[in-house]
Biotite code that builds the C-alpha atoms (Angstrom):
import biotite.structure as struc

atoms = struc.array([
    struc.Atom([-100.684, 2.533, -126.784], chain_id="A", res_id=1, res_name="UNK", atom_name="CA", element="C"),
    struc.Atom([-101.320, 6.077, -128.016], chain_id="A", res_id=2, res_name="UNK", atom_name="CA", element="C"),
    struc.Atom([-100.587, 8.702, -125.230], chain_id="A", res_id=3, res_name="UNK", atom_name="CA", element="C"),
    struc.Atom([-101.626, 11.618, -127.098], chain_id="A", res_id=4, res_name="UNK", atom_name="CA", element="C"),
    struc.Atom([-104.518, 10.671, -128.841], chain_id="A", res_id=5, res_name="UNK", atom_name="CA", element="C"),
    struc.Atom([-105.435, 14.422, -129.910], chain_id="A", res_id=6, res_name="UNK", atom_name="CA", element="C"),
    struc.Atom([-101.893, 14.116, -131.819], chain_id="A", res_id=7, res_name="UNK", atom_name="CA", element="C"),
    struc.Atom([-102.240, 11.444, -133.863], chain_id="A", res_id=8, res_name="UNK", atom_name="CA", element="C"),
    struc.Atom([-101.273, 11.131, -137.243], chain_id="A", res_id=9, res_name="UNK", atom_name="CA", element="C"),
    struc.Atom([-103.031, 13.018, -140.081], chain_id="A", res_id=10, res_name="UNK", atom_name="CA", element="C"),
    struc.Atom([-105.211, 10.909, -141.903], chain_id="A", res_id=11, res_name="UNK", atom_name="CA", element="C"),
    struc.Atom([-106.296, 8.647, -138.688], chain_id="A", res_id=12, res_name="UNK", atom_name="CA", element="C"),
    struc.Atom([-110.420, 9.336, -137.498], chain_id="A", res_id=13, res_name="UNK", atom_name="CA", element="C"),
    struc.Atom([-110.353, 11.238, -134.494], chain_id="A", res_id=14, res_name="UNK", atom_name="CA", element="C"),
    struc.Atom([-113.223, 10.200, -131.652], chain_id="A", res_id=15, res_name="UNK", atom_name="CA", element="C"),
    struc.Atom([-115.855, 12.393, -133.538], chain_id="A", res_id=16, res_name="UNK", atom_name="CA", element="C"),
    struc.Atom([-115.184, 10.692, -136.825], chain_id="A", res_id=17, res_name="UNK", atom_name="CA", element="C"),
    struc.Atom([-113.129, 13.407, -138.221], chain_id="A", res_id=18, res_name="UNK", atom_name="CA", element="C"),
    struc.Atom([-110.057, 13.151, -140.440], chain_id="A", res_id=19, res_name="UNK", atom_name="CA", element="C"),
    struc.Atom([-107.204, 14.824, -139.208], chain_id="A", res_id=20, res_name="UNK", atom_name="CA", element="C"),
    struc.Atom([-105.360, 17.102, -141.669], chain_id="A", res_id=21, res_name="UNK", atom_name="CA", element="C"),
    struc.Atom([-101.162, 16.702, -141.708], chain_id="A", res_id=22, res_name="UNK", atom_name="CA", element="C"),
    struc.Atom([-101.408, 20.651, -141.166], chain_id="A", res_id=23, res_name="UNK", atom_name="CA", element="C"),
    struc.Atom([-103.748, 20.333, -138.367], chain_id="A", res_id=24, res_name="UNK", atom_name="CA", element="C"),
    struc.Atom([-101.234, 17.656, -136.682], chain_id="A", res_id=25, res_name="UNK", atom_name="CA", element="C"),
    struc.Atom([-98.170, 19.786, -137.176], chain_id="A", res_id=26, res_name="UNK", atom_name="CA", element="C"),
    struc.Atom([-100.143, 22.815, -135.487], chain_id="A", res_id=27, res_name="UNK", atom_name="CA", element="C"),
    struc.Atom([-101.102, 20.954, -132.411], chain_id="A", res_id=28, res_name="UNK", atom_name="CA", element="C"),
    struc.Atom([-97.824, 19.241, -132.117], chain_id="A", res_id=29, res_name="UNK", atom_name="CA", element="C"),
    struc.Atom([-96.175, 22.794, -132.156], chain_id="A", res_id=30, res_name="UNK", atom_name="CA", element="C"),
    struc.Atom([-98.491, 23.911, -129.442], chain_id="A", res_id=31, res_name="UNK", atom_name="CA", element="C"),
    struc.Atom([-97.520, 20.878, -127.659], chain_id="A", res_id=32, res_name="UNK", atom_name="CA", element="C"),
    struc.Atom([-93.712, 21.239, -127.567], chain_id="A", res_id=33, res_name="UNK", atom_name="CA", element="C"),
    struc.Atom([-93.507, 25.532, -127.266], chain_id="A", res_id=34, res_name="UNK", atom_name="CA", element="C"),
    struc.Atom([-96.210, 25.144, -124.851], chain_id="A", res_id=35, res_name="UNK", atom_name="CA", element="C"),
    struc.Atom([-94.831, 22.943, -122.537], chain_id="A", res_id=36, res_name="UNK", atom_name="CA", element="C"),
    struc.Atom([-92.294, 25.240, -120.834], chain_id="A", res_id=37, res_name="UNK", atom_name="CA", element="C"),
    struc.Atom([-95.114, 28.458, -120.828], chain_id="A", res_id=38, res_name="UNK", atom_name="CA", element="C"),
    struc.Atom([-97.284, 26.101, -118.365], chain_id="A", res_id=39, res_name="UNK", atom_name="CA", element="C"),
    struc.Atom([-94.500, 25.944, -115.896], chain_id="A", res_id=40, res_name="UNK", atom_name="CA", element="C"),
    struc.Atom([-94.295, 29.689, -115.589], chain_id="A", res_id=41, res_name="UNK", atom_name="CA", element="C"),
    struc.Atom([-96.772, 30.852, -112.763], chain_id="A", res_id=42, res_name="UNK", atom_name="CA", element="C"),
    struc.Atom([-98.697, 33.278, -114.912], chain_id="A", res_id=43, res_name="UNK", atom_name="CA", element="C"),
    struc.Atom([-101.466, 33.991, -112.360], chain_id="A", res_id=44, res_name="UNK", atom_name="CA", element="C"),
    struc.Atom([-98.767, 34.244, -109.436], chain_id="A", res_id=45, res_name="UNK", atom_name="CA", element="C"),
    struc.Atom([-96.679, 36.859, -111.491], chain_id="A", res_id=46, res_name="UNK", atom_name="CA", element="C"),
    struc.Atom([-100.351, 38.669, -112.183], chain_id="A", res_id=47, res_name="UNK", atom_name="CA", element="C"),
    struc.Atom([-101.426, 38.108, -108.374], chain_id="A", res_id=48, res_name="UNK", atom_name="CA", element="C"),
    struc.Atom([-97.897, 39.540, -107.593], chain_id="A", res_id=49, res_name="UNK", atom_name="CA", element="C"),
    struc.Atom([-97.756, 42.914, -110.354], chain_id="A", res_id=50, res_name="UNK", atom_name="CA", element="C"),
    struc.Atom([-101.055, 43.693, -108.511], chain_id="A", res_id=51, res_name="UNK", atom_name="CA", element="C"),
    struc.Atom([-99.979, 43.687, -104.904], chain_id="A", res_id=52, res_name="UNK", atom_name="CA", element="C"),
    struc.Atom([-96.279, 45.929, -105.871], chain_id="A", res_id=53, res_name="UNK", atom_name="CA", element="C"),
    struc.Atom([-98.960, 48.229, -108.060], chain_id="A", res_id=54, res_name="UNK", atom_name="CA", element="C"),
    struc.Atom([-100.749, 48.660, -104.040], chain_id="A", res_id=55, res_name="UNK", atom_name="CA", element="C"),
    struc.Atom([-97.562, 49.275, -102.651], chain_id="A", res_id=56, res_name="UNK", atom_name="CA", element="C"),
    struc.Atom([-96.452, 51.809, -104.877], chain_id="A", res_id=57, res_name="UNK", atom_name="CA", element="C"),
    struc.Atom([-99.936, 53.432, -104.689], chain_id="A", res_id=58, res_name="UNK", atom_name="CA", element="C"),
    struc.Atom([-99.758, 53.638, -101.259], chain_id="A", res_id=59, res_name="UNK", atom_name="CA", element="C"),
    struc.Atom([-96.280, 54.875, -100.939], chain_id="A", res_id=60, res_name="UNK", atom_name="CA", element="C"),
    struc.Atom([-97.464, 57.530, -102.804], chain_id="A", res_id=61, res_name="UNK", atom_name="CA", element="C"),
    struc.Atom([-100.159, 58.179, -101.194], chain_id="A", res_id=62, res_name="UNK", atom_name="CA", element="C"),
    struc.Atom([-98.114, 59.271, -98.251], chain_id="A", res_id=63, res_name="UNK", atom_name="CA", element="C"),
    struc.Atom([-97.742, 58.298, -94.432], chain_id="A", res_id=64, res_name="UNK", atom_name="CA", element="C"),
    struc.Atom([-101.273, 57.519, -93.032], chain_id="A", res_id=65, res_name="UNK", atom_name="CA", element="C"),
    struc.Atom([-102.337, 59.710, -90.172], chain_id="A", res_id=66, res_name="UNK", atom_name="CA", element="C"),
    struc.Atom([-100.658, 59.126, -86.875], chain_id="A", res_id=67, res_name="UNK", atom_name="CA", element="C"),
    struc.Atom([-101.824, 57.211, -83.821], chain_id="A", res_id=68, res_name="UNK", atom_name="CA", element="C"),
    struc.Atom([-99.230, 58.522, -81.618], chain_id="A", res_id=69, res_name="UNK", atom_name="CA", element="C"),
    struc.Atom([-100.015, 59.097, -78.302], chain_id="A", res_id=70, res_name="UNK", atom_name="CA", element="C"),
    struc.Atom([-101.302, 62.613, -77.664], chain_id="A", res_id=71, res_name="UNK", atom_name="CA", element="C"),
    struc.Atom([-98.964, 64.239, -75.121], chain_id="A", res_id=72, res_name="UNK", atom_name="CA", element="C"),
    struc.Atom([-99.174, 67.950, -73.260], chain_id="A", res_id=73, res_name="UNK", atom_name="CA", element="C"),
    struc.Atom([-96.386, 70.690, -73.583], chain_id="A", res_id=74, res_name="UNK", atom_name="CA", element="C"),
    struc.Atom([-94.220, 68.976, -70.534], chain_id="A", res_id=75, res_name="UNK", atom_name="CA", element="C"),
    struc.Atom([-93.979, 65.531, -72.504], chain_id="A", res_id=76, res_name="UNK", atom_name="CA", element="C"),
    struc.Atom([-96.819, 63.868, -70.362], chain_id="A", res_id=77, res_name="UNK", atom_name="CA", element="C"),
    struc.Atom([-99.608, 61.786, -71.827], chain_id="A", res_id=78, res_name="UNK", atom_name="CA", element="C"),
    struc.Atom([-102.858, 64.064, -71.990], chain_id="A", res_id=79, res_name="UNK", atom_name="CA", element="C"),
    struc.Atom([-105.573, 61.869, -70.709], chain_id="A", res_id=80, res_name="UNK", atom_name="CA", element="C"),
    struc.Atom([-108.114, 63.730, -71.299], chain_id="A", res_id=81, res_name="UNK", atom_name="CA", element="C"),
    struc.Atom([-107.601, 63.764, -75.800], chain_id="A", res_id=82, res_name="UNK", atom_name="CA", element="C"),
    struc.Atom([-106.855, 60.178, -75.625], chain_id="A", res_id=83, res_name="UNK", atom_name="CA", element="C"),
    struc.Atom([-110.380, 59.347, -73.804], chain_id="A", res_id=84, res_name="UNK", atom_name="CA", element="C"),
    struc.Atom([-112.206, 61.861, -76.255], chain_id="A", res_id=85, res_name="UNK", atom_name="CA", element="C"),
    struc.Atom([-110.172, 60.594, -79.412], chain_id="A", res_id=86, res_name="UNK", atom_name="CA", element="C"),
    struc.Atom([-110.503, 56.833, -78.593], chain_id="A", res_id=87, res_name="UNK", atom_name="CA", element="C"),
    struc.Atom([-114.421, 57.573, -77.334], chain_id="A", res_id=88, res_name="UNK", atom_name="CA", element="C"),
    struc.Atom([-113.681, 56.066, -73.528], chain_id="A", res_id=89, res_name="UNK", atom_name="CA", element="C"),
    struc.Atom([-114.157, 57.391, -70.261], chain_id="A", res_id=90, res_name="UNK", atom_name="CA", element="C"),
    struc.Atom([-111.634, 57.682, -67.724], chain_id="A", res_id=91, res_name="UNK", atom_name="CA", element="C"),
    struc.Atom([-112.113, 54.167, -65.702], chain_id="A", res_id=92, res_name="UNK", atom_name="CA", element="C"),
    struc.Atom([-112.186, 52.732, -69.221], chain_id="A", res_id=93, res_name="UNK", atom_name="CA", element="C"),
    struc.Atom([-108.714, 54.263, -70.568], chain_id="A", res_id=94, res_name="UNK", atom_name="CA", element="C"),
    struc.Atom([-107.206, 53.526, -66.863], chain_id="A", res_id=95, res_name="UNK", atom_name="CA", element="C"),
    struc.Atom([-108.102, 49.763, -67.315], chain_id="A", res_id=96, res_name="UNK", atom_name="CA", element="C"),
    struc.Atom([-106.699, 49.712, -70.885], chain_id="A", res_id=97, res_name="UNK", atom_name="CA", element="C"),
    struc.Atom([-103.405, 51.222, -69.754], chain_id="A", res_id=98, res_name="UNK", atom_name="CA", element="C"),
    struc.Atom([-103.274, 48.974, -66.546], chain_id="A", res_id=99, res_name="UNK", atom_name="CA", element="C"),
    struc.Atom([-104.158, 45.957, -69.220], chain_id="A", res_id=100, res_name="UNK", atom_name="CA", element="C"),
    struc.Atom([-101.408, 47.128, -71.644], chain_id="A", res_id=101, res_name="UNK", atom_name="CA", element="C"),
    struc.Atom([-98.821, 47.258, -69.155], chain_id="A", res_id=102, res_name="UNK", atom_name="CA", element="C"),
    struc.Atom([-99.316, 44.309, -67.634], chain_id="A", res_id=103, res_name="UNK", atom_name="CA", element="C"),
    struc.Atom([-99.224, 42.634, -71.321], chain_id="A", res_id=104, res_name="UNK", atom_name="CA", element="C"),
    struc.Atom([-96.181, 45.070, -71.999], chain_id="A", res_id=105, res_name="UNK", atom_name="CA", element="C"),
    struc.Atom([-94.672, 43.867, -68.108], chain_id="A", res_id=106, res_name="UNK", atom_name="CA", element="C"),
    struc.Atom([-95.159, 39.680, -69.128], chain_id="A", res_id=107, res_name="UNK", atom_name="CA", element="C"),
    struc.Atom([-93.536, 40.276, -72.522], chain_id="A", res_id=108, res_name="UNK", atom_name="CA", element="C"),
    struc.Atom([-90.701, 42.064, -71.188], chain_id="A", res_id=109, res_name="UNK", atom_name="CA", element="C"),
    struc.Atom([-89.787, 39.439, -68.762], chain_id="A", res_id=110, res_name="UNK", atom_name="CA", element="C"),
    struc.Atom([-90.357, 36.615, -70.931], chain_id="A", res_id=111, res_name="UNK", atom_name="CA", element="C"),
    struc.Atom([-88.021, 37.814, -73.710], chain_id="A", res_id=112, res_name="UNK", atom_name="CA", element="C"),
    struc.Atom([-85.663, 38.616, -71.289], chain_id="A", res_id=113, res_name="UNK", atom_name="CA", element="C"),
    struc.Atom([-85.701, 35.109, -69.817], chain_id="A", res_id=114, res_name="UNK", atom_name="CA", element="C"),
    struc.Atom([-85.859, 33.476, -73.424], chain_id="A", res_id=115, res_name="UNK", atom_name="CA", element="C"),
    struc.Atom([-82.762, 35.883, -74.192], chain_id="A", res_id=116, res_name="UNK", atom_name="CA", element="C"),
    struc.Atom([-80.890, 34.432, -70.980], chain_id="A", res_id=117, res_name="UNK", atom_name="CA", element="C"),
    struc.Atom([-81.695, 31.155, -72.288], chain_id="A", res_id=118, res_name="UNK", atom_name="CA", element="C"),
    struc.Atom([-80.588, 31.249, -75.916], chain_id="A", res_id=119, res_name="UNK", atom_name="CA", element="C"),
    struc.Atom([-77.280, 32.962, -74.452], chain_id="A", res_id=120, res_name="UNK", atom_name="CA", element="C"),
    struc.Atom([-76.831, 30.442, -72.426], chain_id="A", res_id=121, res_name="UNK", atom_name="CA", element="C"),
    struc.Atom([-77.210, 27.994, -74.881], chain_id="A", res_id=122, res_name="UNK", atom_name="CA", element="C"),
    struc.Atom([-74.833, 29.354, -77.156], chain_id="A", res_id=123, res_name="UNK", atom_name="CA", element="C"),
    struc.Atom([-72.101, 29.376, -74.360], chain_id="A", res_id=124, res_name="UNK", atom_name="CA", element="C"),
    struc.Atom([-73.250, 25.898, -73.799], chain_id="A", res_id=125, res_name="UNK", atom_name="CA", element="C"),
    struc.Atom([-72.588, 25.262, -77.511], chain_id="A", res_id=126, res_name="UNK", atom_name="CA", element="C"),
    struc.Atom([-69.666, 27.303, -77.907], chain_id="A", res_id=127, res_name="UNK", atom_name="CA", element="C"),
    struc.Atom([-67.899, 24.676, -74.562], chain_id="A", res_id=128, res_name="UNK", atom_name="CA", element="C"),
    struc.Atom([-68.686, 21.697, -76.476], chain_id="A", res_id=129, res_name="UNK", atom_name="CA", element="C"),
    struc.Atom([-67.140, 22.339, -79.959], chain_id="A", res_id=130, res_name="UNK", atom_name="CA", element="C"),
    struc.Atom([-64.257, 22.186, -81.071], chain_id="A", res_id=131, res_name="UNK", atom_name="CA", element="C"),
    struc.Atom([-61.640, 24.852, -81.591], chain_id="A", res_id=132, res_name="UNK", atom_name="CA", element="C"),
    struc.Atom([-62.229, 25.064, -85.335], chain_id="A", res_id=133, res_name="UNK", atom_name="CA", element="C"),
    struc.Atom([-64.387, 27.857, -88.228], chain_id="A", res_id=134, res_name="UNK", atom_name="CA", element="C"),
    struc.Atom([-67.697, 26.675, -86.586], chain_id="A", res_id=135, res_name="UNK", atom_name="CA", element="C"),
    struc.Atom([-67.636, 28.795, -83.793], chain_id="A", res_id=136, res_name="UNK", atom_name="CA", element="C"),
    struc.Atom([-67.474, 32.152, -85.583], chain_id="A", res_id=137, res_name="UNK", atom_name="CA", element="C"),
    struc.Atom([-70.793, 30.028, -87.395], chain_id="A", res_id=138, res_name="UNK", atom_name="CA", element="C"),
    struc.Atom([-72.239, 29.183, -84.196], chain_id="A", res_id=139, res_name="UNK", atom_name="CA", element="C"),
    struc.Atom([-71.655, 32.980, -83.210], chain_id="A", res_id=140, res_name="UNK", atom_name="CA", element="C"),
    struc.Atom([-73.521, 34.038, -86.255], chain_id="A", res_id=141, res_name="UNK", atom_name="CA", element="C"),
    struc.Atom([-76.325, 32.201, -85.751], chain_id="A", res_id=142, res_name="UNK", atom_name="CA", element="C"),
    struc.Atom([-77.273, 32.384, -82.048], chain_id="A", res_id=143, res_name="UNK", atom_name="CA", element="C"),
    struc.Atom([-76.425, 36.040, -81.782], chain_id="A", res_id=144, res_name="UNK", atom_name="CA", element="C"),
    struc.Atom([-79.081, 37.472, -83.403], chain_id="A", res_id=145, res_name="UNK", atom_name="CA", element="C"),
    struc.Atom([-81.789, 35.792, -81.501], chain_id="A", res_id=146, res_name="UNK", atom_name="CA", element="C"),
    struc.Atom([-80.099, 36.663, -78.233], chain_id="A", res_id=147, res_name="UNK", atom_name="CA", element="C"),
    struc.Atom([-79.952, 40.217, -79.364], chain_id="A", res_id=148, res_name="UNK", atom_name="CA", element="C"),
    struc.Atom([-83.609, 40.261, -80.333], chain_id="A", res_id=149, res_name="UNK", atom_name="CA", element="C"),
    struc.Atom([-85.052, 38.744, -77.402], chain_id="A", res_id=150, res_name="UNK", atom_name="CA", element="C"),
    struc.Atom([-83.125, 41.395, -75.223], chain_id="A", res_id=151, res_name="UNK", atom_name="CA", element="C"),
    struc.Atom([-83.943, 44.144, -77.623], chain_id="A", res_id=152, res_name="UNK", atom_name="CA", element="C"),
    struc.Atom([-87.851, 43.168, -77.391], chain_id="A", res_id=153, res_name="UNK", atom_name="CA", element="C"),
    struc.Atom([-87.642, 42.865, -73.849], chain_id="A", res_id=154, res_name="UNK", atom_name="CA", element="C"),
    struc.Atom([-85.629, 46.587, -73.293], chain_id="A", res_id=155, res_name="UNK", atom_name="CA", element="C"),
    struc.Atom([-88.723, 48.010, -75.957], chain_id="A", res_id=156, res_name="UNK", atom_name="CA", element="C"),
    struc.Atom([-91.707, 46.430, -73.788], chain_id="A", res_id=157, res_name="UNK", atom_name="CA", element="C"),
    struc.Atom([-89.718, 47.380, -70.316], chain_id="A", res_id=158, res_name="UNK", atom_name="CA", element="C"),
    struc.Atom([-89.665, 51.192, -72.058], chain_id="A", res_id=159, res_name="UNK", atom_name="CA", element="C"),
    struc.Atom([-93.317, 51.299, -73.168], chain_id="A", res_id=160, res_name="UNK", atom_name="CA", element="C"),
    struc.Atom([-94.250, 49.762, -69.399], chain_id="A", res_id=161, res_name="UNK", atom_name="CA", element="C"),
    struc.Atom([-92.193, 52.890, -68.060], chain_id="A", res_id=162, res_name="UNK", atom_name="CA", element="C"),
    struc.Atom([-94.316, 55.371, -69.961], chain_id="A", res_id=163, res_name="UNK", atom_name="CA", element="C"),
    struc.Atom([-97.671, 54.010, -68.879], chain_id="A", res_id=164, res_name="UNK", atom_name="CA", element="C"),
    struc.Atom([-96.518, 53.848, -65.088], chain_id="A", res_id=165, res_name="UNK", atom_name="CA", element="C"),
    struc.Atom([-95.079, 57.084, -65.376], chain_id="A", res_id=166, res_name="UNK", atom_name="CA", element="C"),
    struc.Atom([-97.264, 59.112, -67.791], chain_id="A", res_id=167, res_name="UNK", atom_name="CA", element="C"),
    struc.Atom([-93.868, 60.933, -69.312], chain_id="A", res_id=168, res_name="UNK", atom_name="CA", element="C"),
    struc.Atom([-93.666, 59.866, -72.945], chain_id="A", res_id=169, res_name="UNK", atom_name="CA", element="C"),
    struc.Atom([-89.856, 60.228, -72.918], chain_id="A", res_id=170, res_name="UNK", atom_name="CA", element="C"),
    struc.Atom([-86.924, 58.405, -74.969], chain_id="A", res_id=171, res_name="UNK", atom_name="CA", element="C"),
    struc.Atom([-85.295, 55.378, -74.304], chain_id="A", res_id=172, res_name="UNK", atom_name="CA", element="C"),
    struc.Atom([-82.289, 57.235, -73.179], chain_id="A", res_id=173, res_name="UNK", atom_name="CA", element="C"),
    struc.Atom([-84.803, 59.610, -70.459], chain_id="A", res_id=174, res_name="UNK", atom_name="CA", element="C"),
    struc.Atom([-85.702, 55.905, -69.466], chain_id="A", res_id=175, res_name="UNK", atom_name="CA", element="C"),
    struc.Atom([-82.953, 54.647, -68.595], chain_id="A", res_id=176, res_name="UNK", atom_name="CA", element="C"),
    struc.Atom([-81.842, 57.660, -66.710], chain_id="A", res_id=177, res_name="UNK", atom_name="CA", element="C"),
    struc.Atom([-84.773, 58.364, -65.100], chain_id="A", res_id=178, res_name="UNK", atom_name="CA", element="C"),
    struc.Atom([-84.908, 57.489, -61.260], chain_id="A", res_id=179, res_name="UNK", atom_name="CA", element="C"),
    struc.Atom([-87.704, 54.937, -61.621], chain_id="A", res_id=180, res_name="UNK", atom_name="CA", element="C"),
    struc.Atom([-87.614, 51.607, -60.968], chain_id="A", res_id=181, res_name="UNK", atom_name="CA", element="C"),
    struc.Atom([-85.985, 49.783, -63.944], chain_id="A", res_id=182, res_name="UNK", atom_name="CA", element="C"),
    struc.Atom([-87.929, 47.001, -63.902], chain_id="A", res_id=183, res_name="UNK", atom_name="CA", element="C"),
    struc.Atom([-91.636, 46.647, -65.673], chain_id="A", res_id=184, res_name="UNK", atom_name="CA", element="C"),
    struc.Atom([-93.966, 46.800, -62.647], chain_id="A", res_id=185, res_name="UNK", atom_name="CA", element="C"),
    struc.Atom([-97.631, 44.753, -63.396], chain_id="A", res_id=186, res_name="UNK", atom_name="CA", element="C"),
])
């Protein structure tokens, strides 16, 4: 059984009735064995890739792209008025997109606050029912950062709800002592 039929030995008819020459065979054996490991390197992959860092670093050159930060009067207030001419709404329309928003902004807070509670509480569940040995500090490790998350998304959405109710485009730290309810209101 001949599993490389283009390789065979040099004098043997190939399928178009050709002689093979020994030189011939020794060339296409070569390419054989060398090329072998160059087709498992991902040559288009490593091309594909070179491309897409050769974007990046254009575009960090490039420079920040314009800002779509809130416009905002001299007393830290959203100005209504730009936003509706540089969006191209009216008024009812830009009051229905901010009520939308911060209802959307209100459900995600309290749902990553509730899935927060409930990975916490499944890591103290965890943390009960093993025993007192190196996994716990593991255990720690690995729940803590999703608990964090979850109650760092939730305190972001809670902040952005604050400045749509309120209008004031202030910091986190302004929210939190602000007299406001704390709480994302629909």
């Amino acid at each position: 059984m001949d599993f490389f039929p283009s390789l065979g030995p040099p004098g043997r008819p190939t399928e178009e009735g050709q002689t093979r020459s020994p030189r011939g065979w020794v060339w296409r054996g070569a390419k054989l064995v060398l090329g072998a490991p160059l087709s498992a390197v991902p040559l288009g992959q490593i091309v594909r890739n070179g491309r897409q860092l050769g974007q990046i670093l254009s575009d960090l050159r490039q420079g920040p792209k314009p800002s779509r930060a809130v416009p905002q009067q001299p007393d830290g207030r959203m100005d209504t008025a730009t936003m509706t001419f540089v969006y191209g709404l009216s008024e009812s329309e830009l009051g229905q997109h901010l009520a939308q928003r911060r209802r959307q902004t209100a459900v995600t807070a309290y749902v990553a606050f509730g899935l927060g509670w409930v990975f916490l509480g499944a890591w103290l569940l965890r943390l009960l029912n093993l025993d007192w040995t190196g996994q716990r500090l593991l255990t720690a490790l690995q729940f803590g950062p999703f608990c964090l998350m979850f109650f760092l998304t939730a305190f972001k959405h809670a902040h952005a709800n604050w400045q749509m109710r309120t209008g004031l485009l202030g910091s986190a730290g302004d929210y939190l002592r602000s007299a406001e309810a704390f709480w994302p209101g629909f």
